[in-house]
C-alpha positions as CSV (number, residue, x, y, z in Angstrom):
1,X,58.9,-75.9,-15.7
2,X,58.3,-72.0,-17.1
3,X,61.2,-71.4,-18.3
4,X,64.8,-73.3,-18.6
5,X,67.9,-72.5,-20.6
6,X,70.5,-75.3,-21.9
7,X,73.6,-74.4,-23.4
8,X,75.3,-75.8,-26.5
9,X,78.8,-74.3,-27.0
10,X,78.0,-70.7,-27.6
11,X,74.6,-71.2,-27.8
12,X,71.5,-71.0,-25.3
13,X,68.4,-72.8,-26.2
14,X,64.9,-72.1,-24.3
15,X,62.2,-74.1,-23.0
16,X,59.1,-74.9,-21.0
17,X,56.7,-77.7,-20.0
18,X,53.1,-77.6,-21.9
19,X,50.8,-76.7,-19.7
20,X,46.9,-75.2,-19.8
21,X,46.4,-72.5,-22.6
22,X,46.6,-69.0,-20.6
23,X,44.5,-66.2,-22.8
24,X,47.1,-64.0,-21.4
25,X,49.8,-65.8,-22.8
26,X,49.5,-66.5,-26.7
27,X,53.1,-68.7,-25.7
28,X,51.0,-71.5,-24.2
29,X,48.9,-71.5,-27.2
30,X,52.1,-73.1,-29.3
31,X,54.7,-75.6,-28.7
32,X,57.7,-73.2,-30.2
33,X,58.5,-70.5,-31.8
34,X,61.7,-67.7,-32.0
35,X,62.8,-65.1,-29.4
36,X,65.2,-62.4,-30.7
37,X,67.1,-60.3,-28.6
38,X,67.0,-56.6,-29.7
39,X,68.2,-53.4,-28.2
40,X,64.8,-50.9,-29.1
41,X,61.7,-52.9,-29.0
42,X,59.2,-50.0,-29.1
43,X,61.1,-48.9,-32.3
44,X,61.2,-52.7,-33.7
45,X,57.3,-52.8,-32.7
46,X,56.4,-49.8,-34.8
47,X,57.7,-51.2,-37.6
48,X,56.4,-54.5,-37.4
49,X,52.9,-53.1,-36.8
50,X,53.3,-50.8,-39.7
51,X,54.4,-53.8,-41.7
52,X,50.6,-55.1,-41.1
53,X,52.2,-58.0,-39.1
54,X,49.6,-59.2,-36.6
55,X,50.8,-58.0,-32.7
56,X,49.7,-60.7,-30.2
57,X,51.0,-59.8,-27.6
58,X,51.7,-56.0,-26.4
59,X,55.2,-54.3,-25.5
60,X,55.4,-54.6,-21.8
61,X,58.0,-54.5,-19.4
62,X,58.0,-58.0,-17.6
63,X,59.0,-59.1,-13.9
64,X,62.1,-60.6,-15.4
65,X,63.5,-57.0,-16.5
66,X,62.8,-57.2,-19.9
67,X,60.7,-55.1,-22.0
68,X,59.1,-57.3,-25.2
69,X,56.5,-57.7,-27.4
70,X,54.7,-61.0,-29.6
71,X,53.6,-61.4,-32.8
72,X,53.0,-63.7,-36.4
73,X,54.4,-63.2,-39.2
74,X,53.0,-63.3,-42.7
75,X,52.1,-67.3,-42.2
76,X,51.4,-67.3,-38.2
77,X,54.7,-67.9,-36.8
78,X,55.1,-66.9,-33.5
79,X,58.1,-64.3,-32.1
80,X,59.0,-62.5,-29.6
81,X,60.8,-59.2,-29.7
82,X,63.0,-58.1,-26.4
83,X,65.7,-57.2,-24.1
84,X,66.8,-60.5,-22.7
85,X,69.2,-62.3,-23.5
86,X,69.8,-65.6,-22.7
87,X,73.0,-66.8,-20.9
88,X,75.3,-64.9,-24.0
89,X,78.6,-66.4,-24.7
90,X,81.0,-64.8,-27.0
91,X,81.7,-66.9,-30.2
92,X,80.2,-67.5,-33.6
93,X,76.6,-68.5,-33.1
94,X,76.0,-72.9,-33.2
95,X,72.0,-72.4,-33.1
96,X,70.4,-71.0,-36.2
97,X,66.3,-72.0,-36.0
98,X,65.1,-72.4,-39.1
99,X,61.6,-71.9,-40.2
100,X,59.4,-73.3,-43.4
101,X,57.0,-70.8,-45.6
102,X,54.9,-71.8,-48.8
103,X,56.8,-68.9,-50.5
104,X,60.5,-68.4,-49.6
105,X,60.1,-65.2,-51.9
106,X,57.2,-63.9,-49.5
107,X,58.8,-64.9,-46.6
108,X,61.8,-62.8,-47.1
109,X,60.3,-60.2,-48.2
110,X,58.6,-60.1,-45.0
111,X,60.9,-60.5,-42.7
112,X,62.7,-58.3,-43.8
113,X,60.0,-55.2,-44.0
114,X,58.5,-56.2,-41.0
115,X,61.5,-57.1,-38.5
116,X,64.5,-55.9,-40.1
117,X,66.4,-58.5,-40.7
118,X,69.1,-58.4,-43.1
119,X,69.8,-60.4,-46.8
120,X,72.3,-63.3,-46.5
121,X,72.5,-66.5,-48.6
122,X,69.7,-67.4,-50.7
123,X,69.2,-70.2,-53.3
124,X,66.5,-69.9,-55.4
125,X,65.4,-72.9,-57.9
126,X,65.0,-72.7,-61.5
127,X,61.2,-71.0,-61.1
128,X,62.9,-68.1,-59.4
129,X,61.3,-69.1,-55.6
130,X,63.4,-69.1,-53.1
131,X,64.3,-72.6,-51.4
132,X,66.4,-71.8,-49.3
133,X,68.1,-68.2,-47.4
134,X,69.7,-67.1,-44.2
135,X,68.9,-64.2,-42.9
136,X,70.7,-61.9,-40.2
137,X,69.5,-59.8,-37.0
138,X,72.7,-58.7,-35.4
139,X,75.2,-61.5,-35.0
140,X,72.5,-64.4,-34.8
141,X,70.9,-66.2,-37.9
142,X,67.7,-67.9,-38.9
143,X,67.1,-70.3,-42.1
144,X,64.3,-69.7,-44.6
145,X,63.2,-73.2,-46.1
146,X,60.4,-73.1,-48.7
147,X,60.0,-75.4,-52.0
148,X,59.6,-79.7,-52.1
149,X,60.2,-81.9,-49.1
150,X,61.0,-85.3,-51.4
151,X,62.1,-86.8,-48.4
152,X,59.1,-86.4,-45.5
153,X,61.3,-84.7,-42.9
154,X,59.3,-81.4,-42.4
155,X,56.1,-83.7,-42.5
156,X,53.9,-80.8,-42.1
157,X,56.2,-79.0,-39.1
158,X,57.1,-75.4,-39.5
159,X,60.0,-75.3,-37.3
160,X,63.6,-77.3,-37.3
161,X,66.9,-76.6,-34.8
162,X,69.2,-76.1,-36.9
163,X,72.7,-76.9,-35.0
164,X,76.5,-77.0,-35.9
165,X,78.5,-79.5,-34.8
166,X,82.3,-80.4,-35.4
167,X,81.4,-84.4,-35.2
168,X,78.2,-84.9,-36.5
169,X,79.2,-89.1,-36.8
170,X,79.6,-88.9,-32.7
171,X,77.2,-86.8,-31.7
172,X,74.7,-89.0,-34.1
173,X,75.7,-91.9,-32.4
174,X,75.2,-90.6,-29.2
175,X,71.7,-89.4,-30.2
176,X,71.2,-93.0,-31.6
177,X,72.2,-94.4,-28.2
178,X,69.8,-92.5,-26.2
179,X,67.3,-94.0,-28.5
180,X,66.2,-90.9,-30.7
181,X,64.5,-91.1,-33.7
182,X,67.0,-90.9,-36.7
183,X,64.8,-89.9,-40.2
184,X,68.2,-89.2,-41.7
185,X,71.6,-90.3,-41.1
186,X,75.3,-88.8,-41.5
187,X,76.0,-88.1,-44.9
188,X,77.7,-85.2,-46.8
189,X,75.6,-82.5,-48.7
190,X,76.2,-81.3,-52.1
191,X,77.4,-78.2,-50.6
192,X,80.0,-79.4,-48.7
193,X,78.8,-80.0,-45.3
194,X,78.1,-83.4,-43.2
195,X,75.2,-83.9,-40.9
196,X,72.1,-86.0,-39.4
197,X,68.6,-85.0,-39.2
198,X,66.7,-86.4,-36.0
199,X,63.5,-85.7,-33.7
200,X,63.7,-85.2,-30.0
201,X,61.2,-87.6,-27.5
202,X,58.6,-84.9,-28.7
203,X,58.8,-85.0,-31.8
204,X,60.7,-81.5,-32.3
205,X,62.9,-81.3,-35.3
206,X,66.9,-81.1,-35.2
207,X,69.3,-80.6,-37.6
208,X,72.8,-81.6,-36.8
209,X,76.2,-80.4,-39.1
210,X,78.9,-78.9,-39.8
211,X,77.2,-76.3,-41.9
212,X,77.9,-72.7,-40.5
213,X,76.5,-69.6,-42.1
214,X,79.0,-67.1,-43.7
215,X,77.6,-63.6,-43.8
216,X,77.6,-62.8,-47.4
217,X,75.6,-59.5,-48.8
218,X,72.8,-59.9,-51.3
C-alpha cells in the first residue's frame, strides 16, 4: 500500500506499508513522521533552510498535485511541508501528533524559528525545561514532550498519536477487545482529562482522551 488515509471524526490520518528503502525517497528510510499542510512552501522552505534545518528532500511539484518539500529538525525528525491536504473536514482538530526532544526548551525554540509555528501551552518543571507544550500551524496542533518518562511508555520512541475522544472507557475497551496492547489504562489526569495509552499491532504509540488543546498565547 503507498499511501492510505483513515478518518477519525474530523481527522485524517496517513499511512503506507514498509517496503525497500528508495534513495529517492528519505520516507522509506522511517516508519513515521508529520506532514503539514501549508499554503507557500517555497516561502516556508526558505526559512527552514535559513534556520540551518537539514533539507532532505527538495521542493518539488509531485504527480499527486502537490508542491512539497522534506526535512529534520534539530533532533532528526522527519517532515514534510506541502499543498495537500488530506480528506479536510471542518471541525476542531481530534489528531494532535506529538513528538519527544531531550530539550523541550530547544525544541521550541526550533520549531518555531525554523517552521513557524506558533507558542501555545507550555509547562515547564521546576529547572525551567520545558516538559511539555502545544504548538500551532494554522488550525492544527502538535505536542512537545521532553523531561522523565517514570513510567516506560515512550521506551525510547520519538513519536505518539495523540487522539481525543469523548469515551475513552469504550473506546479502550474496544481496543482491549481487538487484543491491543494496553501499557496504561483509563484514568483521569491531574489536569482534568481522562484517557488510555496503547500500542497498535506495530508497536506505534497512541494516546487516547478527552484532552483537547485550547489556543492560549504565550
Amino acid at each position: 500500500m503507498a499511501h492510505a488515509e483513515l478518518r477519525f471524526g474530523t481527522g485524517t490520518i496517513g499511512l503506507s506499508s514498509a517496503g525497500p528503502v528508495a534513495p529517492a525517497n528519505v520516507w522509506t528510510t522511517v516508519r513515521e513522521g508529520i506532514y503539514a499542510c501549508i499554503e507557500d512552501p517555497d516561502a516556508h522552505h526558505a526559512r527552514a533552510q535559513a534556520a540551518g534545518a537539514t533539507i532532505e528532500r527538495d521542493l518539488q511539484d509531485t504527480d499527486y498535485g502537490s508542491r512539497e518539500y522534506s526535512v529534520r529538525d534539530h533532533e532528526g525528525h522527519l517532515w514534510s511541508f506541502g499543498t495537500y491536504g488530506m480528506a479536510p473536514v471542518p471541525g476542531a482538530p481530534v489528531f494532535y501528533p506529538g513528538l519527544r526532544y531531550r530539550s523541550g526548551n530547544a525544541a521550541v525554540d526550533f520549531l518555531m524559528r525554523a517552521f513557524g509555528l506558533e507558542a501555545g501551552l507550555q509547562v515547564s518543571a521546576d529547572n525551567g525545561e520545558i516538559d511539555h507544550a502545544e504548538l500551532w500551524l494554522g488550525q492544527g496542533v502538535m505536542m512537545v514532550g521532553a523531561g522523565a518518562d517514570p513510567n516506560g511508555y515512550w521506551n525510547g520512541r520519538t513519536q505518539c498519536a495523540c487522539v481525543h475522544v469523548a469515551d475513552p472507557d469504550a473506546h479502550h475497551a474496544r481496543a482491549s477487545a481487538a487484543c491491543a496492547r494496553i501499557l496504561q489504562g483509563p484514568e483521569r489526569t491531574a489536569y482534568g482529562a481522562r484517557g488510555y495509552i496503547v500500542q497498535d499491532l506495530e508497536g506505534f504509540l497512541w494516546s487516547f482522551g478527552t484532552y483537547r488543546p485550547i489556543r492560549v498565547s504565550v
